[in-house]
DRENGU-850645 format. One record per residue: residue in three letters; x, y, z of N, C-alpha, C, CB in turn. Coordinates in steps of 0.001 Angstrom, whole numbers, padded with zeros to 6 digits, always signed. Glycine has a CB too. Example, Ala and Ser with C-alpha at 12.3 -4.5 7.8 and 13.67 -1.06 7.14 Angstrom:
ALA+013190-005690+007800+012300-004500+007800+013200-003300+007800+011308-004473+009046
SER+012850-002250+007080+013670-001060+007140+012900+000030+007870+014084-000598+005725
END
This chain:
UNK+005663+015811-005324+004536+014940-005677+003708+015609-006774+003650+014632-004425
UNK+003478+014728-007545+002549+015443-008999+001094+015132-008822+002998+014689-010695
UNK+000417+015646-007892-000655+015520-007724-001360+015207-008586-000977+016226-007307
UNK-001536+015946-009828-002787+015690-010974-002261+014150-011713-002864+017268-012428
UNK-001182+013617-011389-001100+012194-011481-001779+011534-011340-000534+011714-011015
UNK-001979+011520-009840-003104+010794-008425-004622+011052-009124-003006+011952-006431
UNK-004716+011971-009263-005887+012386-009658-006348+012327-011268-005901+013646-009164
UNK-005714+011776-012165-005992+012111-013334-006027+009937-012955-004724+013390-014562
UNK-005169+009207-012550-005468+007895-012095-006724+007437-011959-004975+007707-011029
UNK-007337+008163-010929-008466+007679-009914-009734+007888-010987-008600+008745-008262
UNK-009588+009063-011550-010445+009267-012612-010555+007776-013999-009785+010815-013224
UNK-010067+007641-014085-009649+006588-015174-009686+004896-014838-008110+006963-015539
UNK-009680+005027-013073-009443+003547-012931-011005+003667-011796-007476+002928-012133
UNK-011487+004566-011339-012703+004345-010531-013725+004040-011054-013053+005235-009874
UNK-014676+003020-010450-015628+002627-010929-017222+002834-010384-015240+001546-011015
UNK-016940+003648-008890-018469+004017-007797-017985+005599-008346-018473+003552-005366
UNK-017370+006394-008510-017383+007851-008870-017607+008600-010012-016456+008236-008642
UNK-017020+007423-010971-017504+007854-012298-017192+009308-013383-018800+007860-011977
UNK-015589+009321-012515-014922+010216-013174-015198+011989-012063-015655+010091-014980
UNK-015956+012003-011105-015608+012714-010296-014935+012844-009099-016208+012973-010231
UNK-013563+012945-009775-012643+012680-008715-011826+014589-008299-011318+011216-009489
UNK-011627+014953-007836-010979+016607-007471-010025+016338-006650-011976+017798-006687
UNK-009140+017625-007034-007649+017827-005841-007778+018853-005049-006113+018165-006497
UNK-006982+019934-004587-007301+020504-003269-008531+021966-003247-005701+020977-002668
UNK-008595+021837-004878-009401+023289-005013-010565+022989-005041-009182+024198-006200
UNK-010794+022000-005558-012371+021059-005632-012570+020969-004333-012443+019372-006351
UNK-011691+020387-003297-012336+020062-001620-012275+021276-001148-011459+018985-000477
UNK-011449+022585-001342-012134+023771-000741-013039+024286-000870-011764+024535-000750
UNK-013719+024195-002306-014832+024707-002371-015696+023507-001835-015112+025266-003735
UNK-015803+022342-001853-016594+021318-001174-017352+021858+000115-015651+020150-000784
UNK-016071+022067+000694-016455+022534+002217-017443+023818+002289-015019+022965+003060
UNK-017813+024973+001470-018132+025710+001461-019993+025471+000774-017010+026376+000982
UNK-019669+024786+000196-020817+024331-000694-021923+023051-000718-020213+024208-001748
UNK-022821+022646-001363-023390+021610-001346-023111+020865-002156-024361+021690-001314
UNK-022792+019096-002208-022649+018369-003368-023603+017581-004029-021800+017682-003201
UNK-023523+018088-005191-024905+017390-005841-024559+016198-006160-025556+018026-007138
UNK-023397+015178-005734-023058+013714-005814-022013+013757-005274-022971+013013-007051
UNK-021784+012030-005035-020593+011779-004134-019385+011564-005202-020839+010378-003073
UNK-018508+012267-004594-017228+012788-005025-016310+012561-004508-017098+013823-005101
UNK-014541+012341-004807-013595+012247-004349-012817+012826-004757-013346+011448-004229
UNK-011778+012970-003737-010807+014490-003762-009257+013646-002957-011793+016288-002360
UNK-008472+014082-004065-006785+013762-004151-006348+014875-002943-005894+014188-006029
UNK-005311+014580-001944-004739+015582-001631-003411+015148-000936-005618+016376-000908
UNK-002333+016108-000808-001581+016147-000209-001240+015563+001182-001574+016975-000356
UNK-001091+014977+001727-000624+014959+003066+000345+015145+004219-000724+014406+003141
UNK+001767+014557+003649+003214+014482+004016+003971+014669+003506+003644+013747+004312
UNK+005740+015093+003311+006496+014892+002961+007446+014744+003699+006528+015377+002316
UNK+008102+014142+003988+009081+013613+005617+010438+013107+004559+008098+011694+006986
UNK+011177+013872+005029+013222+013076+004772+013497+012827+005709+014706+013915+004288
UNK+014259+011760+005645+014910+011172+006671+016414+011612+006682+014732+009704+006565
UNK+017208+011806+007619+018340+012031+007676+019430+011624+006428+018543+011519+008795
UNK+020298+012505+006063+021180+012248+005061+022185+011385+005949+021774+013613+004305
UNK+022650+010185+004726+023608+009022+005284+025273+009468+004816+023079+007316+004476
UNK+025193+010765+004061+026730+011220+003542+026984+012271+004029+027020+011423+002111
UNK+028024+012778+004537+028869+014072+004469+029010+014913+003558+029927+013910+004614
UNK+029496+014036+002869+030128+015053+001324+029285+014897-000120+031938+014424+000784
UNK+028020+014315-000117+027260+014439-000788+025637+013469-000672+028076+014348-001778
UNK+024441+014386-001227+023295+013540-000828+022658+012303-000998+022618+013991-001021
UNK+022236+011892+000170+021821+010431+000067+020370+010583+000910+023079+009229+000824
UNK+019268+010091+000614+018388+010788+001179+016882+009906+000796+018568+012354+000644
UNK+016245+009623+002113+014824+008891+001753+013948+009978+001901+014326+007582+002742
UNK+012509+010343+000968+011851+011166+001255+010239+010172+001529+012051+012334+000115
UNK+009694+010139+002531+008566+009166+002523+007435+010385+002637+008596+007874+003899
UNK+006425+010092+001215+005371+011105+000604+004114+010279+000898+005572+011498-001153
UNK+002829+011291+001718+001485+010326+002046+000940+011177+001051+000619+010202+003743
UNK-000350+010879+000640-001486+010945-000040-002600+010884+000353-001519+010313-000723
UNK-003789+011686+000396-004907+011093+000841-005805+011185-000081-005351+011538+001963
UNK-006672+009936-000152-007760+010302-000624-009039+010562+000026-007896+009606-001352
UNK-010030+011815+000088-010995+012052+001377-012468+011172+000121-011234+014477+002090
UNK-013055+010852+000553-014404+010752-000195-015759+010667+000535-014358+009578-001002
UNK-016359+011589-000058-017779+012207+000348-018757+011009-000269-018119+013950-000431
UNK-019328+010308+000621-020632+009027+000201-022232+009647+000957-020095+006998+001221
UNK-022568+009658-000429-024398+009711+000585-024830+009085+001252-025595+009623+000120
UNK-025047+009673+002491-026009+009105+003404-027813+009121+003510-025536+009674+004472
UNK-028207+008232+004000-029815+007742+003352-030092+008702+004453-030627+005809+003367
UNK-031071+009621+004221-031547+010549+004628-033077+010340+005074-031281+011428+003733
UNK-033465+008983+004708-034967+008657+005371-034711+008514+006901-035723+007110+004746
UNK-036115+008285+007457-036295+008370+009140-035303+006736+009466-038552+008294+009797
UNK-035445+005738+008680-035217+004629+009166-033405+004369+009173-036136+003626+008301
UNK-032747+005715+009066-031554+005447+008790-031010+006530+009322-031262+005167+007507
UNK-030380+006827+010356-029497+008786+010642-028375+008106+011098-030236+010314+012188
UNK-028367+006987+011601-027104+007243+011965-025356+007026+011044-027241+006458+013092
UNK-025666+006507+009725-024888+006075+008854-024778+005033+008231-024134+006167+009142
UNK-025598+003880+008658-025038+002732+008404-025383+002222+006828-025512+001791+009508
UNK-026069+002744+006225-025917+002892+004783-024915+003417+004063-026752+003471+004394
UNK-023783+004033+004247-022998+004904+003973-021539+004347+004584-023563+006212+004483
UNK-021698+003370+005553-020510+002582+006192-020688+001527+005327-020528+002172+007836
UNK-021716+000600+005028-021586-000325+004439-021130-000092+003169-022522-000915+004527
UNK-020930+000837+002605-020477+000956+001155-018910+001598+001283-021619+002034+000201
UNK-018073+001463+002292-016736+002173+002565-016005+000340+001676-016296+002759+004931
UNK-016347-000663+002210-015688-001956+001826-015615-001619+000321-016563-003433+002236
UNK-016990-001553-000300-016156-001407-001819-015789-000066-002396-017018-002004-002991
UNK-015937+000629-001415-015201+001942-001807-013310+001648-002109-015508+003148-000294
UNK-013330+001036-000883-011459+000532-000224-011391-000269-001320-011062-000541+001595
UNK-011819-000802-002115-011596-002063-002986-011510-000857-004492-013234-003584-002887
UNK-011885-000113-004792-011823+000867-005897-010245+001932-005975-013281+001861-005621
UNK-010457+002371-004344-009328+002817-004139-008194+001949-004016-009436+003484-003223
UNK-008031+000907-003648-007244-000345-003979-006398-000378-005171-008117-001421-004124
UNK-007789-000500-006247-007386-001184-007434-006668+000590-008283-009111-002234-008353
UNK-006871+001148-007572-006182+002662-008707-004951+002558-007893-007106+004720-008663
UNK-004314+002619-006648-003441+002656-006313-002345+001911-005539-003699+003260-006137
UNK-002822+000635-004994-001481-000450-004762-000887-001007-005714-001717-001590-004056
UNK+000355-000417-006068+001012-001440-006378+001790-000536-007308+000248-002725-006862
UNK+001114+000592-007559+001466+001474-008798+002714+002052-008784+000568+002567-008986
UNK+003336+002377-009470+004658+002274-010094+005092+004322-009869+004444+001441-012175
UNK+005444+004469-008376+005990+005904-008416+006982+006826-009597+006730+005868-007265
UNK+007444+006214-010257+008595+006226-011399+007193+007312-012068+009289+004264-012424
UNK+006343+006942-012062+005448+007716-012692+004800+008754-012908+005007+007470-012685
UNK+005057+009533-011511+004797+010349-010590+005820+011627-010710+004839+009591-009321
UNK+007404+011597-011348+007932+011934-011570+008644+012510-012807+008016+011526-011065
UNK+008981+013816-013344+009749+013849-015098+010597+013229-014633+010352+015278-016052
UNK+010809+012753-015570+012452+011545-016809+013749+012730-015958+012428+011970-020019
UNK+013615+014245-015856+014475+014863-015507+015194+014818-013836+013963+015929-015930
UNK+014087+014596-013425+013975+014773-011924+015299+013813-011050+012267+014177-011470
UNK+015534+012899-011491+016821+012065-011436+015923+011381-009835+018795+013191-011320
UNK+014938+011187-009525+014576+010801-008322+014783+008967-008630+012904+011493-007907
UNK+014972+008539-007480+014989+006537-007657+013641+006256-006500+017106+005423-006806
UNK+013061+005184-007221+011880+004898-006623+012402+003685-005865+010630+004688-007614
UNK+012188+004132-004852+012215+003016-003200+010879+002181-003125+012197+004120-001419
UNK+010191+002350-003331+008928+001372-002811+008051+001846-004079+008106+001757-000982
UNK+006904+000747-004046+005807+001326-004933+004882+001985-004071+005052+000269-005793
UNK+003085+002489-004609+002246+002939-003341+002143+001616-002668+000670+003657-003658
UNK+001618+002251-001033+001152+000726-000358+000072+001782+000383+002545-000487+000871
UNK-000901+000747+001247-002062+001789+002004-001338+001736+003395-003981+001149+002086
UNK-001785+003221+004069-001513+003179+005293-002694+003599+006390-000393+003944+005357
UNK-003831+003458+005914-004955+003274+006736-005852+004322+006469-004636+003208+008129
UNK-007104+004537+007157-008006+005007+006726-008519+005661+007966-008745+004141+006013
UNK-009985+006474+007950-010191+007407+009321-011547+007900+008888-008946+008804+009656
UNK-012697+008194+009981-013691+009135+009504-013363+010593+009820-015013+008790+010088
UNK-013422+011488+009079-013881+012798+009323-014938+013233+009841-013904+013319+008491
UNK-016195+012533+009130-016927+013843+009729-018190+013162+008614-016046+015872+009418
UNK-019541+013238+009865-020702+012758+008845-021821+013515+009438-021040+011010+008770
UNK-023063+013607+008647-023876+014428+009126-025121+013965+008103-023305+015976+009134
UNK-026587+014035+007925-027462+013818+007470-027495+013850+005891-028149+014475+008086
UNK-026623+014458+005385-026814+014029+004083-025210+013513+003435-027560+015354+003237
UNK-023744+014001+004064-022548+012733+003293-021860+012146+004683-020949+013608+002006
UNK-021213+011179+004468-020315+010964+005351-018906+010884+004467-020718+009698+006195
UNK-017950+011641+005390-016516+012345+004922-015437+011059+005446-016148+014173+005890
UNK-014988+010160+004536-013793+009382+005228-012941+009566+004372-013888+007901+005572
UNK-011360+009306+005242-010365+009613+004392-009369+008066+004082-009518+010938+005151
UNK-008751+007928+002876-007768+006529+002525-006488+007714+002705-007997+005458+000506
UNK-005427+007018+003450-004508+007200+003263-003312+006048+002639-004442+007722+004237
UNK-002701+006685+001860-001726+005690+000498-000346+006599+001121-002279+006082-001928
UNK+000709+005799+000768+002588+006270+000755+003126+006019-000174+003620+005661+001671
UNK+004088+006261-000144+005478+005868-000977+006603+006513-000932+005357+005878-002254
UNK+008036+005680-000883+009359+005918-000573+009815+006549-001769+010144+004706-000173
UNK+010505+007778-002062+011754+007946-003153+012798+008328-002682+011611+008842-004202
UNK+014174+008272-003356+015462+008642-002769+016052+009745-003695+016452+007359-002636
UNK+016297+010827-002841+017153+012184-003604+018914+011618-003479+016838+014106-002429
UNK+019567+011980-004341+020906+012038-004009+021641+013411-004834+021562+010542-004420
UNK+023067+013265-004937+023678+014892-005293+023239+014784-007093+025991+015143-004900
UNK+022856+013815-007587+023009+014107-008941+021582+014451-009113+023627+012945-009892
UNK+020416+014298-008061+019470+014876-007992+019452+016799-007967+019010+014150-006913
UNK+020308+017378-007163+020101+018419-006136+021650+019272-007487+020476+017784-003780
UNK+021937+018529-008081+023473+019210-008045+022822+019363-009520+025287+018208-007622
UNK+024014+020444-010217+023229+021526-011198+025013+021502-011635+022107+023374-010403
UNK+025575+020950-012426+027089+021598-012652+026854+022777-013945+028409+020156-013209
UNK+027921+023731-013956+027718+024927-015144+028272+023902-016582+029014+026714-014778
UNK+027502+024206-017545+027895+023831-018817+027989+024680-019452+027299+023082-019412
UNK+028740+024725-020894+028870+025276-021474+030880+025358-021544+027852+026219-021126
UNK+031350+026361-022559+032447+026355-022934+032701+028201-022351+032532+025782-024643
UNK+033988+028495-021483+034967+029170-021134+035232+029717-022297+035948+028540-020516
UNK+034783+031138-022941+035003+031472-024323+035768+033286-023790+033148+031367-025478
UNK+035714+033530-022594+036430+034729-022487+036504+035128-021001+035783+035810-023344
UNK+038006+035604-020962+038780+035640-019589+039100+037421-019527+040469+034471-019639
UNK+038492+037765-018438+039097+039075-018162+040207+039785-017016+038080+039660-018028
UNK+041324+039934-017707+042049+040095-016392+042501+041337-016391+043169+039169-016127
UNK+043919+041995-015422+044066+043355-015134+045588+042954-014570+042812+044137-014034
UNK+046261+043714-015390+047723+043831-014880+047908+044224-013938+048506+044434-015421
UNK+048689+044495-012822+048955+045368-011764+050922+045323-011916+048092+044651-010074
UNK+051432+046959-011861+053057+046908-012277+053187+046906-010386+053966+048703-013537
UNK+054504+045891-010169+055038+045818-008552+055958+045377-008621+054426+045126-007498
UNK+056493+045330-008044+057893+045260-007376+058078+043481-007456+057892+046045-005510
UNK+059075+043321-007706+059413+042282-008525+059848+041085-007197+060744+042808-009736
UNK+059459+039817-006937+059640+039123-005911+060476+037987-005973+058586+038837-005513
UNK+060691+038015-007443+061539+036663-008178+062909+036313-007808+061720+036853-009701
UNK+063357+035002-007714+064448+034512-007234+065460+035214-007535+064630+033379-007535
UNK+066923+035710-006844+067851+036179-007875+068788+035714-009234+068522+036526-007219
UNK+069048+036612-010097+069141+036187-011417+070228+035439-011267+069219+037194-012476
UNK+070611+034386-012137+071491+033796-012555+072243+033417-014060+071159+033079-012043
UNK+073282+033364-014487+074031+033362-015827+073523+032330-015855+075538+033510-016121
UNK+072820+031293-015764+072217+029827-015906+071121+030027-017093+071437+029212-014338
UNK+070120+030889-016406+068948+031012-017177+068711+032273-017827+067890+030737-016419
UNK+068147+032952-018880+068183+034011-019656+066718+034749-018279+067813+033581-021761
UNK+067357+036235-018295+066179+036732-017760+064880+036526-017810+066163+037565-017948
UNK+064526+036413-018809+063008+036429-019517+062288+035251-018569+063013+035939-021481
UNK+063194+034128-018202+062760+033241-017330+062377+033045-016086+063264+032723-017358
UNK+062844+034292-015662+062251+034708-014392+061288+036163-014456+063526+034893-013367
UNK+061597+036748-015433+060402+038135-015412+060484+038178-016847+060838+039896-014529
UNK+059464+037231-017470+058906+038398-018739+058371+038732-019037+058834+038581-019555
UNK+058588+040113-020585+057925+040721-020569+056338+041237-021396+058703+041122-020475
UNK+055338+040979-020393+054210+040415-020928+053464+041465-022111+053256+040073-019656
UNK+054037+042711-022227+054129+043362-023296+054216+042600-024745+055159+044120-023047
UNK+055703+041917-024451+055948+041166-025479+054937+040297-026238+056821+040495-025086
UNK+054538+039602-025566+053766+038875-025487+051592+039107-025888+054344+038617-024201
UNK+051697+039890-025218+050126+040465-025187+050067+041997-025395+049363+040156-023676
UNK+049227+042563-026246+049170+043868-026617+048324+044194-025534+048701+044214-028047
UNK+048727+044970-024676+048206+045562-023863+047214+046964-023988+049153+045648-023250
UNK+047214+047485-025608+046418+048707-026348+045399+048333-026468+046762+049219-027602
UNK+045345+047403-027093+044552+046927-028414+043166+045743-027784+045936+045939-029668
UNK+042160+046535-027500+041296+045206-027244+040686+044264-028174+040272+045520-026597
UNK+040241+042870-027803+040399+041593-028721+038791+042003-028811+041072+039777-028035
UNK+038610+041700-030120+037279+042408-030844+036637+040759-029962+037202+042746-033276
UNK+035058+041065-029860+034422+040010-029338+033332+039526-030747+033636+040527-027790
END
């Protein structure tokens, strides 16, 4: 998964964040720190294969989650603690995150090299709170999508051109059929002397 994909997306197509969108180094330090605005953060979630359908070469679904977590301010006056300023704005949050990622085209997600085939586009697979407290509330979107590996994915053949062979005589005892006035010796043992200078190495 090419994360800074996801994230270079959300940046470009969000319209409540305003271009502060972060991936997993941005939400570690999140956690550690205070945010001076509400922010959203790309991350990892899954990568699951499903059983190979070949023996003798790969065939293979890999189903990849995504999450997106996003930090929304919560109204911090007396007339409000428990969230509900901060819930009511998740609907068009889901509608932002929506519009950056259903429907979008995984092919995209991937180099031209990668030989991966796109099974599904993203679709959503639900959402969850984390975690809220007096000044953000933490919910997470979770997004998927199917791709399929096979051997021309995984498989690597050697190229190139066979430009030099090294071998080694060994003299033994001779195992060849017995001779016959039919065929000239040479046809059953010859002699590779004749043939190949055995002194002289072939300049490279």
């Amino acid at each position: 998964m090419r994360l800074g994909e996801l994230v270079i997306r959300l940046r470009e197509t969000t319209q409540l964040f305003q271009g502060r969108v972060g991936g997993t180094a941005e939400y570690a330090i999140a956690q550690d720190n205070t945010l001076n605005n509400e922010m959203a953060f790309v991350l990892p979630v899954t990568d699951v294969a499903d059983e190979n359908k070949n023996d003798t070469s790969i065939q293979q679904i890999i189903t990849e989650q995504f999450a997106v977590i996003v930090a929304i301010k919560n109204d911090t006056n007396f007339k409000d603690k428990t969230g509900f300023t901060a819930y009511n704005r998740l609907h068009e949050i889901r509608k932002d995150m929506f519009r950056a990622y259903l429907g979008y085209d995984t092919g995209l997600l991937f180099e031209e090299d990668d030989e991966n085939t796109t099974e599904t586009l993203i679709y959503y697979r639900g959402g969850q709170l984390l975690d809220i407290d007096r000044g953000y509330l933490w919910y997470q979107f979770t997004f998927e999508y199917k791709v399929g590996i096979t051997t021309q994915t995984v498989f690597d053949p050697v190229t190139g051109y066979l430009d030099r062979i090294y071998a080694q005589w060994v003299l033994a005892e001779s195992d060849n059929l017995p001779v016959t006035e039919d065929l000239p010796v040479e046809s059953f043992a010859p002699d590779m002397e004749q043939m190949i200078d055995l002194q002289v190495l072939r300049e490279s």
